[in-house]
C-alpha positions in Angstrom: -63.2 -64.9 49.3 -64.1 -68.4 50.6 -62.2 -71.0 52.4 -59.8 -73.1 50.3 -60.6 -76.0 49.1 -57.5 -77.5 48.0 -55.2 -79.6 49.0 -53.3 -78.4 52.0 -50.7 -80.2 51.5 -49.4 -77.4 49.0 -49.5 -75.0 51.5 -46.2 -76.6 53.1 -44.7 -77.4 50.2 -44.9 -73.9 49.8 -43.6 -72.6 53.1 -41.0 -75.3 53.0 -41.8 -77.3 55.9 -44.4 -79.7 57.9 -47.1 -77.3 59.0 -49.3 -80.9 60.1 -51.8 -80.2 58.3 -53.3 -83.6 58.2 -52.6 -85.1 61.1 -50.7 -88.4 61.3 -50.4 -88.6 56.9 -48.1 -85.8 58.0 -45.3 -88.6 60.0 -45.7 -91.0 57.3 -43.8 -91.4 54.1 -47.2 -90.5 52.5 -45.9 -86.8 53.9 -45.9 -84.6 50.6 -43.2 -82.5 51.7 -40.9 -85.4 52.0 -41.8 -86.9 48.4 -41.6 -83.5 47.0 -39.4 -80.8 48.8 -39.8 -78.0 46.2 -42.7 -75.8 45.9 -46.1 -76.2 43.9 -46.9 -75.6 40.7 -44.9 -75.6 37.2 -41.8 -73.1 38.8 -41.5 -74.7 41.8 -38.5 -76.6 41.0 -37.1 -73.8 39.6 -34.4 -71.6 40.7 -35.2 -69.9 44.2 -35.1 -66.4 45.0 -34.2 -64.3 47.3 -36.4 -63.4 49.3 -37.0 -59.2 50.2 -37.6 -58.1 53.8 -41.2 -57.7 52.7 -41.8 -61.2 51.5 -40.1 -63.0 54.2 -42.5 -61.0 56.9 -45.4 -62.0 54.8 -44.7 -65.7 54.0 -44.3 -65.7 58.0 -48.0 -64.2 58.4 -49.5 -67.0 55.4 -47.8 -70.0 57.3 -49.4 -68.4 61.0 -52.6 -68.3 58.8 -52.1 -71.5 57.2 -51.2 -73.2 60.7 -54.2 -72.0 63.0 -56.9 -71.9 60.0 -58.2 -68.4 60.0 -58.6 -66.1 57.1 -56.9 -62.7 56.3 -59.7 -60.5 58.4 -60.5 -62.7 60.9 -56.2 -63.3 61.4 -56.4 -58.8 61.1 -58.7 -58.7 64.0 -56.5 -61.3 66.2 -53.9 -59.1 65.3 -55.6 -55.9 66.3 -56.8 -57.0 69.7 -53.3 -58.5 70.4 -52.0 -54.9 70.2 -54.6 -53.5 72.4 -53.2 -55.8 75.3 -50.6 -55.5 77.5 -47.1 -57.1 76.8 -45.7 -58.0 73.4 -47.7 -58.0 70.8 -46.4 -61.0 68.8 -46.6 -63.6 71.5 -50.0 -62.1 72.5 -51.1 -63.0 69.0 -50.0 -66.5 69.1 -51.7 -66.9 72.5 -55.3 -65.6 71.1 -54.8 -68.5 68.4 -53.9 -70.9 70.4 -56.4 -70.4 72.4 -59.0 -71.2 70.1 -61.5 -73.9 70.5 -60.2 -75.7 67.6 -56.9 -75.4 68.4 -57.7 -76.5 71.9 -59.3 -79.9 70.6 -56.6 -80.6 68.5 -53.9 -80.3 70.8 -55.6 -82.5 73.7 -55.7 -84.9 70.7 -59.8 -85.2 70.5 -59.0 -84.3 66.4 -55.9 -85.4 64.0 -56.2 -82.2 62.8 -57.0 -78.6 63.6 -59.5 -79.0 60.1 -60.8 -82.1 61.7 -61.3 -80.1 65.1 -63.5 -77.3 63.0 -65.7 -79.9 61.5 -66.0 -81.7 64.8 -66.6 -78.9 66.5 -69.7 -77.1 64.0 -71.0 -80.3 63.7 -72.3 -80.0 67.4 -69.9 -82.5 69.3 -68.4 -80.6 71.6 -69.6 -78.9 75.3 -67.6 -76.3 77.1 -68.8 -76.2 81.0 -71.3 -78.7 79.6 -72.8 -76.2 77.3 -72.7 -77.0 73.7 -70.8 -74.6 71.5 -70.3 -74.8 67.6 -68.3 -72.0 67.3 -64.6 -73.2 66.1 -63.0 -69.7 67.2 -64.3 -69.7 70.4 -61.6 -68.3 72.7 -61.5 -71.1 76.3 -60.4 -69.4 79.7 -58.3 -71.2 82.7 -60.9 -73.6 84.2 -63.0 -74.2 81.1 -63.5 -77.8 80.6 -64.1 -79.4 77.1 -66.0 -82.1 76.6 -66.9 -84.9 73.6 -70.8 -84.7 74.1 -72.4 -88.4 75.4 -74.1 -89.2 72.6 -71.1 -88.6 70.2 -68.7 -90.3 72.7 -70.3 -93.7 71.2 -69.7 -93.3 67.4 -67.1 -95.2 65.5 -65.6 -92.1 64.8 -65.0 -91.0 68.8 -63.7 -94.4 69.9 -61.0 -94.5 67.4 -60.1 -91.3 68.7 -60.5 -92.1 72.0 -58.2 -95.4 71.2 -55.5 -92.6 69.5 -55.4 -90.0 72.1 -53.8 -92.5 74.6 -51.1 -92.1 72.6 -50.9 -88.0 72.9 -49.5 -86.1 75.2 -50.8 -82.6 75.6 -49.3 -79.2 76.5 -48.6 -78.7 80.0 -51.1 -75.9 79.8 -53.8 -78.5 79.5 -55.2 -81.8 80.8 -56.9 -85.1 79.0 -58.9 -87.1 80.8 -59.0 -89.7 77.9 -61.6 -91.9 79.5 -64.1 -89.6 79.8 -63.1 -87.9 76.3 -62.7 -84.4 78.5 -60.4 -81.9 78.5 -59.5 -79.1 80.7 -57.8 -75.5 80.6 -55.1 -75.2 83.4 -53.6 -72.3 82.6 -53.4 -69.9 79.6 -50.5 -70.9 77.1 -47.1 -69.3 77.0 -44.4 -68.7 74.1 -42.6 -71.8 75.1 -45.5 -73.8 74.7 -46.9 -72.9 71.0 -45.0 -75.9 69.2 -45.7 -74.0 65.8 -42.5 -72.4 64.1 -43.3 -68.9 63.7 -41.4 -66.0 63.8 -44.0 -63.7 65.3 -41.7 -60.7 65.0 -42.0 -60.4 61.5 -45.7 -60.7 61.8 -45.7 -57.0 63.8 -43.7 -55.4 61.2 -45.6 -56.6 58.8 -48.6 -54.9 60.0 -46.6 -52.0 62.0 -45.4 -50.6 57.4 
C-alpha cells in the first residue's frame, strides 16, 4: 500500500485532537478540528462508542504513525529495534522517531511541517556534516549538524523560512543557528522532551498480544 494522499486533516479529526499536521493552518481558525470536532465521514457525528482495550491500544499506534509519518512496516521495524535496546521499550520507540531527519528539520523549524520536512529533505536541500543526504528517515547522532544547503539557502522558499524560524524555539536537545539556516544535535532526546501526546505504553501491548 502507498502513502496517503488525502487530506490529513482527517486523520485528527479522527483521533480527536491537533496532531499539527500542517503546520501553522493547524493554530488558525482554518484548524479542521476546531470547525468540526467529530470524526470523518457519514457516522462521524454519530453516537460514539466505547472503545475495547484493543482499539484504544491501536488508535494509540495510528496517531504515533500518523504524527511521525511512517507506514505500518517501516513503524514494525522501529518497534522491533526499540525492543532490542536497553531500557523501556516505549520511550525507546519514541526516541528512534524523533530522531529522524525529518522530524529533526521540523522541530528546529527549517519545515512547517514534518510533510514539508520529507519533501524538503528528498528534494536534495539538506547536508548533515556537510554531506548531502535525501534520505527523510535518516536517524542524526549527538554532534551531527544539519544544514539548508548554499544554493537553496537563497530561494524564496528558504528565506520565508528563515524569516519564520526566528520565531521558533526548539527542544533543548537541539540548537538553531537561524542565520546560517543550521542546526545542530546536542544531545539525544528524552521522554520529557517528545511534545507529541502518545501513550507509548499501549503501543507495547499492542505488539507484546
Amino acid at each position: 500500500m502507498g502513502r496517503y494522499t488525502g487530506s490529513v486533516c482527517r486523520h485528527c479529526r479522527r483521533e480527536g485532537e491537533k496532531l499539527f499536521l500542517k503546520g501553522d493552518r493547524c493554530y488558525s481558525p482554518k484548524c479542521a478540528v476546531d470547525r468540526k470536532p467529530y470524526g470523518p465521514g457519514q457516522h462521524g457525528q454519530g453516537r460514539p462508542k466505547k472503545p475495547t482495550e484493543y482499539g484504544l491500544q491501536l488508535r494509540e499506534k495510528q496517531k504515533a504513525k500518523r504524527i511521525y509519518g511512517v507506514m505500518e512496516k517501516q513503524f514494525r521495524n522501529y518497534f522491533e529495534k526499540a525492543e532490542r535496546q536497553s531500557g523501556i521499550t516505549g520511550e525507546n520507540l519514541l526516541i528512534l522517531l524523533e530522531r529522524r531527519l525529518d522530524n529533526v528539520v521540523y522541530r528546529l523549524g527549517l519545515a512547517a511541517s514534518r510533510k514539508e520536512a520529507r519533501q524538503l529533505i528528498s528534494h536534495g536541500h539538506f547536508t548533515v556534516n556537510g554531506r548531502k543526504v535525501n534520505i527523510p528517515s535518516f536517524l542524526v547522532k549527538p554532534g551531527q549538524e544539519i544544514e539548508v544547503r548554499a544554493r537553496s539557502k537563497e530561494s524564496p522558499k528558504f528565506k520565508d523560512i528563515q524569516a519564520q524560524a526566528a520565531y521558533k524555539t526548539p527542544p533543548e536537545w537541539l540548537e538553531l543557528d537561524v542565520e546560517n539556516m543550521r542546526g545542530r544535535v546536542l544531545a539525544l532526546p528524552k521522554r520529557e522532551n517528545i511534545e507529541a501526546t502518545i501513550a507509548e505504553h499501549l503501543i507495547v501491548e499492542l505488539y507484546s498480544r
